[in-house]
N, C-alpha and C positions, 0 to 999 in steps of 0.2 A: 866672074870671080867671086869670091866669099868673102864677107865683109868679115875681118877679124873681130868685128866690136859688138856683133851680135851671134848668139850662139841658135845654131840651129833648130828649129823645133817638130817635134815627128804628128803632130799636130795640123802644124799649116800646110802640110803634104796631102792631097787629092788621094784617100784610097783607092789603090786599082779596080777595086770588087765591096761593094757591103757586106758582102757572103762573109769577110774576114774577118768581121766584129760579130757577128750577129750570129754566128754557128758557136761559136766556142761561150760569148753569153750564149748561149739556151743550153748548151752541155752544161754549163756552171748549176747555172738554176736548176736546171732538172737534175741534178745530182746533189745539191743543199736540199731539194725538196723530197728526194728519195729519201735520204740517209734521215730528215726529220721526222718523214712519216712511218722507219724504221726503227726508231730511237722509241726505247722502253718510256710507259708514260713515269712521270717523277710520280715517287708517295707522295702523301698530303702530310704534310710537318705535323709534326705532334705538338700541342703546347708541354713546354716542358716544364718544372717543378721548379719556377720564377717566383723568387717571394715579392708579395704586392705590398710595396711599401710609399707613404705620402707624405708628404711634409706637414707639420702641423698646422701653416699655414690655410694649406687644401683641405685639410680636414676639416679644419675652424667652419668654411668658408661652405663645405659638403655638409656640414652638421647643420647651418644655419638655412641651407638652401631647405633640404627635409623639413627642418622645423618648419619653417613657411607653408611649403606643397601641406604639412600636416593641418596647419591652421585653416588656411583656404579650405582643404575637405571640410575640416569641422565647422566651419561657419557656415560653410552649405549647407551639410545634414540639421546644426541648428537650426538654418531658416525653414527648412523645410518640415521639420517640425514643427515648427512654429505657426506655420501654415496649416498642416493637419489637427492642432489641436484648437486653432479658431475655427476650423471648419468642422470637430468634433462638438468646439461649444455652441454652434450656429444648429446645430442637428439635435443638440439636447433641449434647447432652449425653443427651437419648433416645437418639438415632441411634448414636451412639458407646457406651452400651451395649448395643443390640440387634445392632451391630457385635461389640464380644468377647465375647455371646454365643452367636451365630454362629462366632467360630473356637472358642470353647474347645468347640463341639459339635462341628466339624469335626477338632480337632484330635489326629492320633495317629501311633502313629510310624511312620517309613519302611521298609520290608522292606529284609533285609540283604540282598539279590540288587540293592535297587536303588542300597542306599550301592555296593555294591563294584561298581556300573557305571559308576555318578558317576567315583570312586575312577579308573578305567581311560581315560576320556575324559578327564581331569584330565591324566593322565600321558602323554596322545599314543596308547594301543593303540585304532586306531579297529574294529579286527577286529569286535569283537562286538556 
């Protein structure tokens, strides 16, 4: 007999066949899967003519960020400079002594045959 106080359920019933679930899902599925792979692909959305607007807040807060990112750059490119023109002073200041040491090796006095010719073309005697 049936118990009035519970309702029957088509669940707790022993299917006579698996065939009866499993044939109609695969027609399901393979027929969701046709119709998707027949279905036109979508366009790709246009952005549309949205004005971009901020709160001042974001702005403030967008303005101050830039400033930063700007300074960070410029304190790099400074140091970096900075760096090249002690390494420009470090290169002139070799140079410039390998310069006076060069004359002071070159350097010695002038024969008196050629002061006293200087001496004579100085004074106009182009004779000699």
């Amino acid at each position: 007999m049936i118990d009035p106080d519970r309702t029957p359920d088509i669940f707790e019933e022993k299917p006579k066949s698996r065939w009866v679930w499993i044939v109609p899902s695969l027609i399901f599925h393979l027929a969701v899967l046709g119709i998707w792979l027949n279905s036109p692909p979508r366009e790709p959305r246009e952005p549309g003519d949205r004005e971009l607007t901020i709160r001042p807040d974001q702005a403030e807060l967008l303005q101050q960020h830039v400033e930063d990112a700007n300074l960070m750059q410029l304190r790099q490119q400074v140091s970096e400079l900075q760096e090249i023109k002690e390494s420009m002073a470090g290169i002139r200041e070799e140079r410039m002594t390998r310069i006076h040491e060069f004359e002071s090796e070159r350097a010695r006095p002038a024969p008196l045959e050629l002061d006293q010719l200087l001496k004579k073309r100085l004074e106009g005697n182009p004779e000699q």
